[in-house]
C-alpha positions as CSV (number, residue, x, y, z in Angstrom):
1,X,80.2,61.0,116.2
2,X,79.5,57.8,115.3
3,X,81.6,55.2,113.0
4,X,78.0,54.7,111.0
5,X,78.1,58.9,110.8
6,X,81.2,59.2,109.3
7,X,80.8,56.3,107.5
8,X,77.4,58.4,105.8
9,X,79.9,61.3,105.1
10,X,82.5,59.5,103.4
11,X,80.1,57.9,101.1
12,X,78.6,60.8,100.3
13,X,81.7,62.6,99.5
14,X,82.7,59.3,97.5
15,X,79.4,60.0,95.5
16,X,80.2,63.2,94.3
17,X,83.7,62.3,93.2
18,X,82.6,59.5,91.5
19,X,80.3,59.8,89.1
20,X,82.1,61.2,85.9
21,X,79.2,63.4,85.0
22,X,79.1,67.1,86.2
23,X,74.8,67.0,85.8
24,X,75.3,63.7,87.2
25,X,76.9,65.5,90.2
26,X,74.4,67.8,90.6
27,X,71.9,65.1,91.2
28,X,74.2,63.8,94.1
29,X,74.0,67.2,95.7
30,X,70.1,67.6,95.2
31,X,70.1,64.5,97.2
32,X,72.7,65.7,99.7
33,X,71.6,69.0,100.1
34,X,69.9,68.4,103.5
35,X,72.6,67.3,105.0
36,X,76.1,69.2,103.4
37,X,76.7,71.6,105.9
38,X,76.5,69.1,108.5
39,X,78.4,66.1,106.7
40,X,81.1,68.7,105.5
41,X,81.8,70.3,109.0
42,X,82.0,66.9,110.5
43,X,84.9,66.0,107.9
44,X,86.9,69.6,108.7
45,X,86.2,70.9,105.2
46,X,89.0,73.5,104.3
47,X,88.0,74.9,101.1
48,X,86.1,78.0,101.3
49,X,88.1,79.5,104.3
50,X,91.1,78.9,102.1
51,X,89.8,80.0,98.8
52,X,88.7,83.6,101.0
53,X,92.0,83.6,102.3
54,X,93.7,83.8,99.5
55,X,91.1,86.0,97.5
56,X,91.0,88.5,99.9
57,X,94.8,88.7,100.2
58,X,94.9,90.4,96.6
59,X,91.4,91.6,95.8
60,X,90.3,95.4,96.5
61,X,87.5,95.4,98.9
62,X,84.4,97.6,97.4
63,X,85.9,96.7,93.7
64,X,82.4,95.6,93.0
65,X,80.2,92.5,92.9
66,X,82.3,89.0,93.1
67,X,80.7,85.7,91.5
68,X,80.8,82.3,93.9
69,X,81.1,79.8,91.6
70,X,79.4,76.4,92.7
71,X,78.2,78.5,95.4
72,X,76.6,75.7,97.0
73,X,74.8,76.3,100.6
74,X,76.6,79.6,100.9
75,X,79.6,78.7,102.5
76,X,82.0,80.6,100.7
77,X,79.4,83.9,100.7
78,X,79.3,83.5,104.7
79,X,83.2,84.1,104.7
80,X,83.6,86.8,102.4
81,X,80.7,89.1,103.6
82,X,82.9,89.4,106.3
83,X,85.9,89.7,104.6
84,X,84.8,93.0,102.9
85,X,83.0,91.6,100.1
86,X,78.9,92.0,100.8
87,X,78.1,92.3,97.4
88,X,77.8,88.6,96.1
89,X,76.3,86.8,93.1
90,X,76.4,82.4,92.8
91,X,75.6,80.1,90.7
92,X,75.1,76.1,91.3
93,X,74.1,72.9,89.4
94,X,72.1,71.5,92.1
95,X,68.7,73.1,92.5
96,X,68.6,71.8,96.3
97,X,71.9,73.6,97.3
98,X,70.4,76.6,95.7
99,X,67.0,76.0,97.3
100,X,69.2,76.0,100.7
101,X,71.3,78.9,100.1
102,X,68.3,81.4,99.1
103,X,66.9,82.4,102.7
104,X,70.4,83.0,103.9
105,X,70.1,86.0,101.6
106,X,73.6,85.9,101.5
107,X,74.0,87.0,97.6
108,X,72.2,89.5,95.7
109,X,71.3,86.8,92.8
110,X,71.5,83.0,92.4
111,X,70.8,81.7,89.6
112,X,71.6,77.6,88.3
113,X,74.5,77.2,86.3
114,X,77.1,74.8,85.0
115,X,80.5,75.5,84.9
116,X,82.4,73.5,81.6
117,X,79.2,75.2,79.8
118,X,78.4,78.5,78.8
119,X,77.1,81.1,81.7
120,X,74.7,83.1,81.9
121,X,76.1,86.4,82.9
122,X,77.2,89.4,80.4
123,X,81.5,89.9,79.4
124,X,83.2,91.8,82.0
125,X,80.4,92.1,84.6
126,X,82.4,90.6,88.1
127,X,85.0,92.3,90.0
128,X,86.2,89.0,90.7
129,X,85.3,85.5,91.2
130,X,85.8,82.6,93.7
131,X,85.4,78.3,93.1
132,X,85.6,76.6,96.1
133,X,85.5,72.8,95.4
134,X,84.5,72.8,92.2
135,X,87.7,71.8,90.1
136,X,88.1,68.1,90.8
137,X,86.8,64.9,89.4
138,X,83.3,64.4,89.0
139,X,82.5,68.0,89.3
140,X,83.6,71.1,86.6
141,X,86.0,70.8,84.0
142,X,89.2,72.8,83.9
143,X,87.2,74.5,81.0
144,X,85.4,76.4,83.2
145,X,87.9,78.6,84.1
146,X,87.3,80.4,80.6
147,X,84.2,81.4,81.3
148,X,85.2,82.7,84.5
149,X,87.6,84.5,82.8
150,X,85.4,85.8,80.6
151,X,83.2,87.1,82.8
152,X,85.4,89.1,85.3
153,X,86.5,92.4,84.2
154,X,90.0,92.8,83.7
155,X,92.3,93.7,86.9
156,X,89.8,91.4,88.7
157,X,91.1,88.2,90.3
158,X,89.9,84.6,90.6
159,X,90.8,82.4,93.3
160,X,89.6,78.7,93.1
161,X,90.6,75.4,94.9
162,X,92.0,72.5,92.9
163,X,91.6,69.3,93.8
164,X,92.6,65.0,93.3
165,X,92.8,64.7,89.1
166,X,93.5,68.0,88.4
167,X,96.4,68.5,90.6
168,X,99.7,68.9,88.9
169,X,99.8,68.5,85.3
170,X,96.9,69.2,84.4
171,X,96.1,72.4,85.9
172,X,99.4,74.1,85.2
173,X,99.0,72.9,81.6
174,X,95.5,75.1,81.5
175,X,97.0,77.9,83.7
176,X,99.6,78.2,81.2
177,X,97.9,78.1,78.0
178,X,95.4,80.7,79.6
179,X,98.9,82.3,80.1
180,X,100.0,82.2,76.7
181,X,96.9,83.3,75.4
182,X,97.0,86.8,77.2
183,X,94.3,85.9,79.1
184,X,95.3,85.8,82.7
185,X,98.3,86.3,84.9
186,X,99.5,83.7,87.8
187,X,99.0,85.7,91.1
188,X,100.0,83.2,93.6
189,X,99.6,79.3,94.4
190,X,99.3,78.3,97.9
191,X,100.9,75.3,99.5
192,X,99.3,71.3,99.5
193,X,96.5,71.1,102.0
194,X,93.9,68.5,103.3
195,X,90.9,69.4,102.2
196,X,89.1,67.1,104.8
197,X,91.2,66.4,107.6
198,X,89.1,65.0,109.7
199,X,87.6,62.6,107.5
200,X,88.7,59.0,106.1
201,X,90.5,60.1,103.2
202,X,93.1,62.6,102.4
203,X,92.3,65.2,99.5
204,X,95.0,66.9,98.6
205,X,94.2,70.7,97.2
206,X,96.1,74.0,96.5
207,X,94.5,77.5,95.5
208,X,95.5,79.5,92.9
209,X,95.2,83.3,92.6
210,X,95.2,84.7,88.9
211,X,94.4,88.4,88.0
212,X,92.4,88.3,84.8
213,X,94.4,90.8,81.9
């Protein structure tokens, strides 16, 4: 690879952090789309095999259909068929990441969607649910996690990767007024991990496991 390659990666990822703007995101990956999968092998991306990981440590195989959150190209939908899990909706911001993902026929539907805004799925309708680099800056809100909450029946679990600004006190505040609430219960939180280790730039991530009550 190159240094003008992974010069091309790093700015792309740089990008998507860095506009502020969750739509304004999704504009970033319509222009990316083309060239994700490549870019985000290239920089050793860690995310969706750790978000599966952890997922599939605590979630019943044949529980019924699990929603991909920011499903993307299908990364995380190409793990947890696999896994045990064949029965897969997702929803993205980015119209070319969907456009992508479709042919794999990987998930049953796909659909657009924003996560910090309302979904469009019915109460209780998920098994579970997965988010693989969508909770860090530039992307969805912490917010989000409501809806997935709402949307997963209860005994389901949700497993998503949290990354950069909402790293620490931020996300345990949320986790802990979802907590509070009676909404969810803290399953598990794995370790620090590089999110890209093979790129410039070290992101810093964990995953967290909660069953929905």
């Amino acid at each position: 690879m190159t240094n003008s390659d992974q010069d091309e990666k790093t700015q792309s990822l740089h990008d998507a952090y860095a506009t502020g703007d969750p739509k304004k995101t999704a504009a970033v990956y319509d222009d990316w789309s083309a060239e994700y999968e490549e870019h985000m092998k290239g920089v050793g991306y860690t995310h969706p095999a750790m978000v599966a990981a952890m997922f599939s440590r605590y979630q019943p195989t044949g529980a019924g259909t699990v929603l991909d959150a920011g499903s993307g190209t299908g990364i995380m939908a190409e793990i947890l068929g696999p896994l045990g899990y064949p029965n897969i909706d997702g929803f993205d911001a980015s119209e070319g990441m969907l456009a992508l993902a479709a042919p794999k026929n990987l998930y049953q539907n796909l659909k657009p969607g924003l996560l910090g805004e309302r979904l469009d799925y019915d109460d209780d309708s998920y098994a579970g649910a997965t988010g693989s680099g969508v909770f860090t800056e530039g992307h969805a809100p912490l917010s989000g996690l409501d809806e997935l909450i709402r949307v997963v029946k209860s005994g389901g679990h949700i497993a998503f990767s949290v990354a950069r600004i909402y790293l620490g006190e931020q996300i345990e505040a949320k986790a802990k007024e979802l907590e509070d609430a009676g909404k969810w219960t803290r399953v598990e939180c794995s370790g620090r991990y590089d999110s890209t280790p093979l790129g410039d730039d070290v992101i810093w991530a964990q995953v967290y496991v909660f069953q929905v009550n």
